[in-house]
N, C-alpha and C positions, 0 to 999 in steps of 0.2 A: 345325770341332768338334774339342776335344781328345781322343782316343781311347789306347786302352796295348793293349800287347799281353801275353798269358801265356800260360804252358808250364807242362805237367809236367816230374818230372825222370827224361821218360821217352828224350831224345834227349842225342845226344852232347854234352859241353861242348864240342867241338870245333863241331858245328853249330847250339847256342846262339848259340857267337859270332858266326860267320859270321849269322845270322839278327838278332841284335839289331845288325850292323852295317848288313845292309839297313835295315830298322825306322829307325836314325840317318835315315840317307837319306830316306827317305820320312815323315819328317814324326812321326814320332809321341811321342805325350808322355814314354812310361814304356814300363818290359819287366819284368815279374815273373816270378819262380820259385816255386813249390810248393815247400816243405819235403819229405821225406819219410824217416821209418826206412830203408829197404831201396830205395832208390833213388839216384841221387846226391847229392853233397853239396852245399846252394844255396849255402854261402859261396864253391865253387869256381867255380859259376857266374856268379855277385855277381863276381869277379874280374875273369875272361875274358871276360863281357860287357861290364864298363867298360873295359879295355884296349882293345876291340874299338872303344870308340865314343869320340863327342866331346860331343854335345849332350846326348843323351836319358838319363835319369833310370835306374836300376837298383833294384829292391827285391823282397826276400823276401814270399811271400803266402801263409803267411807262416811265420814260425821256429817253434821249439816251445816253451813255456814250460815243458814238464815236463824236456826233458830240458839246455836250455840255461840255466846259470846267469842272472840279468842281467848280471851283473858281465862275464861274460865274453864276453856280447852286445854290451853295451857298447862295451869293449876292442875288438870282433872291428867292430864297422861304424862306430867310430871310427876303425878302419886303413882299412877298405871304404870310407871317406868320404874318406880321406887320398889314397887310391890315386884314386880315381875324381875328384879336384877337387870337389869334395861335392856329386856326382850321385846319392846312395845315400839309398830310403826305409827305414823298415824296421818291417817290417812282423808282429806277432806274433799270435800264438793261441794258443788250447789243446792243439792238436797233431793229428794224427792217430787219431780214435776205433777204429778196427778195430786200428791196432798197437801204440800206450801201452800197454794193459794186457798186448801179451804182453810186454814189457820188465816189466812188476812198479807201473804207475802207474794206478788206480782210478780212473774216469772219474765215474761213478755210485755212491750216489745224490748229487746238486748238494748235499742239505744236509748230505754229510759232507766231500765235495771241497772246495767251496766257490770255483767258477773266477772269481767276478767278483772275491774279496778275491786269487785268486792273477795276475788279469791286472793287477789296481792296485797290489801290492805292486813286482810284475817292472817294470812302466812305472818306477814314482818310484824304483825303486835303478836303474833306467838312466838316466833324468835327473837323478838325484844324482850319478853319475860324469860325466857326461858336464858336468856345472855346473864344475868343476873342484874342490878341496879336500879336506879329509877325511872318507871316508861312514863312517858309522856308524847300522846300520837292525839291531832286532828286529823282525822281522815272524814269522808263524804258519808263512810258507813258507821264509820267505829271511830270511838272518843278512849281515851285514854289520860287522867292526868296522875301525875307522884305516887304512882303504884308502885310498889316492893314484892315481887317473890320474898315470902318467909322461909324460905330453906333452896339449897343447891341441888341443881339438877346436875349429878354425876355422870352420869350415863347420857352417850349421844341419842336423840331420839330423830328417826329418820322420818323422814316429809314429804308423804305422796299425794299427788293432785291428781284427784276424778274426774275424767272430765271431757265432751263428745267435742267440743270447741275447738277449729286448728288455731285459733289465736293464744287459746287459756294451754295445748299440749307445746305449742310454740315455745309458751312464754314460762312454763314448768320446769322446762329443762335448765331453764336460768337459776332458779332459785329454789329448786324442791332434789329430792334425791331421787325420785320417781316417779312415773307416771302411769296412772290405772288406766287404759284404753280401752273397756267396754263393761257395762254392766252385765254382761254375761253372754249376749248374743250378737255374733258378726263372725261373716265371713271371713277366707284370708283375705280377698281382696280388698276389702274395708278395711281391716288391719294395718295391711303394707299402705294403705292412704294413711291412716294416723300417724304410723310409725314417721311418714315423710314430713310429716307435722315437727314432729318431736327430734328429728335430725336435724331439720331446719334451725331449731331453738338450740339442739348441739351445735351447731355449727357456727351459728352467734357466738356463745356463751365457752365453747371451745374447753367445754367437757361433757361426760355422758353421762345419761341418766339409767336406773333402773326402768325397762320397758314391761309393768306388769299388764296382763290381760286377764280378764274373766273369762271363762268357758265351761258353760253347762253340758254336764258329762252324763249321758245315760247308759251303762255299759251293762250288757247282758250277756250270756249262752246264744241267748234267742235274739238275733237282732230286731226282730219284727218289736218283741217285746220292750225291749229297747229304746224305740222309734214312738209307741204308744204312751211311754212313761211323758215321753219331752210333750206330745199333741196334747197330753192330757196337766199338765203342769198349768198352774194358774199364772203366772207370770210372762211365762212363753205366747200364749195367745194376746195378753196386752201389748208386751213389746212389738211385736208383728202389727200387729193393726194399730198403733199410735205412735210406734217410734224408729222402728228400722225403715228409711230409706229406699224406696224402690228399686233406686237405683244401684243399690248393695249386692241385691240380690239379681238384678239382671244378666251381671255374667255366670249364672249358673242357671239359667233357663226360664227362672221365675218371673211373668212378668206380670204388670198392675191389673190388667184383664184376668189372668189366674187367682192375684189373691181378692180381686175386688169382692165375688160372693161372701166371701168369709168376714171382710171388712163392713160389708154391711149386714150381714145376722150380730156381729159385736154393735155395730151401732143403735141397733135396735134392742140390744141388752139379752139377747137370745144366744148365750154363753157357748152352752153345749153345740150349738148348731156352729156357731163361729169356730171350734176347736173339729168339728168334724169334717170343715171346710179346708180345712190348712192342709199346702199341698206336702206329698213327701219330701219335695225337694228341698223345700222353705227349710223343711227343720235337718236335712242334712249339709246345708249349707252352713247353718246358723248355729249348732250346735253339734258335739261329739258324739255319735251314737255307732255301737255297732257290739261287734264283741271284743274282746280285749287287743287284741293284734290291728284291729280297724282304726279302735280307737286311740292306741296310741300314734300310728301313724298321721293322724289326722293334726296330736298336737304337736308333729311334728313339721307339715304343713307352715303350722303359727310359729314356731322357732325359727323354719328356715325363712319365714317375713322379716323377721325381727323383734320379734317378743322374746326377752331374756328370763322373766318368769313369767310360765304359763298359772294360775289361778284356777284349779277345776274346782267345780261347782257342781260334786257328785247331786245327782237326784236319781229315786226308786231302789237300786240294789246299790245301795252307799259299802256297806260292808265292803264284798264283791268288788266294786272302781277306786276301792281306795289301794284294796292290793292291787289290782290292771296298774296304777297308776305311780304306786309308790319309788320313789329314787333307786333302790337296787336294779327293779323290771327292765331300766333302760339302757344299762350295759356300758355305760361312759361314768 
């Protein structure tokens, strides 16, 4: 089975690369990075990860539309594709909702933003550079006049759209080669809702797309251990209290009375208390944990929804989930 790996850009580029040159080795499809304001920077990672390697595929999961031109996305993973032998996906969004707007960019309300006219604008003036000749685009977000790419872009470079929206996974499948269905945490049965999304837009457009997923992997010996890695993860307790869904999680027993204590120690800024709140079920709903045999099962779960690459997102015993999970383990 073809499997990818992703990361925050919460570890060294130094031991990104060293990791995405294991990752070569053992077989795996792809290695994404998280964008992030106040974290490092993924095009330096996009780098050092493709120097670091030979076979396996590199991409952003994804860049930010608000604050990256296309033009100069473009530009910037047409060199990324130069550099890598055109190993580079690349992969865009809307950006980070908790930081865009301290930079001065208004997320909310959708009918004045308007993010599915600004993910299809940014796509077609990065396919219009990268087509070669002269762009020339008025759009509502993005201006373009008598721009020339300086050099040819050899190598296809594939185009995936991030993105929680059934309109923007709709409308992905039209016009991108894939689509990322979660930043890291969701059920299957959230899943197989997106995926219906993005069939929908096959079915328009009367071809398929790659269906890649995020899923944060905690895999141990010790399942318990396992389970405390995800409770204790800074990002897992945000997601939960600001962005998953009640209703995600209601068919697996979790409901808004069970996580409400926990929602309100986070609101009050009382961290630890809010991660001690969170129930077990949440995080085995929401994320992989177990020991290796659990855990693979689990992503298999997400395949049989419809997820054709699954995206793990080792955290705690990386070493350890990267063998649980590597392409030989799986037996096809």
């Amino acid at each position: 089975m073809r499997v990818a790996l992703g990361f925050n850009p919460v570890l060294s580029v130094a031991d990104a690369a060293r990791i995405s040159s294991q990752a070569d080795s053992l077989g795996y499809d792809s290695i994404w990075m998280h964008e992030s304001l106040y974290q490092r920077d993924v095009v330096t990672y996009i780098s050092a990860m493709s120097a670091a390697t030979k076979r396996i595929r590199v991409g952003s999961g994804a860049i930010n539309t608000f604050t990256r031109h296309p033009v100069a996305a473009a530009t910037t993973f047409a060199t990324l594709s130069e550099l890598s032998g055109g190993r580079v996906n690349l992969g865009v969004g809307l950006g980070s909702f908790p930081t865009v707007p301290l930079i001065g960019h208004q997320i909310f309300p959708v009918e004045k933003t308007r993010p599915l006219r600004r993910i299809r604008e940014f796509i077609e003036v990065v396919k219009m550079v990268w087509n070669g000749g002269k762009v020339n685009f008025e759009g509502e977000f993005f201006k373009v006049k008598d721009l020339s790419l300086g050099f040819e872009v050899k190598d296809r470079i594939p185009i995936f759209v991030a993105s929680l929206s059934p309109k923007t996974q709709a409308y992905a499948a039209s016009v991108a080669d894939g689509v990322i269905l979660s930043p890291a945490f969701n059920t299957v049965w959230g899943t197989e809702r997106m995926i219906a999304n993005v069939k929908r837009g096959e079915e328009h457009a009367g071809r398929g797309v790659e269906r890649a997923s995020y899923m944060m992997a905690s895999v141990d010996p010790d399942p318990q251990k396992a389970m405390d890695v995800v409770r204790d993860f800074y990002f897992f307790v945000y997601q939960l209290a600001e962005v998953v869904r009640p209703d995600v999680l209601a068919p697996y027993g979790v409901t808004e009375d069970a996580l409400r204590p926990m929602k309100e120690a986070w609101k009050k800024g009382d961290v630890p208390r809010a991660k001690s709140l969170i129930p077990e079920a949440a995080i085995e709903a929401l994320a992989i944990v177990g020991d290796e045999e659990t855990a693979r099962g689990r992503i298999d779960e997400y395949v049989r929804a419809g997820v054709t690459l699954p995206i793990v997102m080792p955290i705690g015993n990386v070493a350890h989930a990267m063998e649980a999970f590597g392409p030989s383990k799986w037996g096809n």
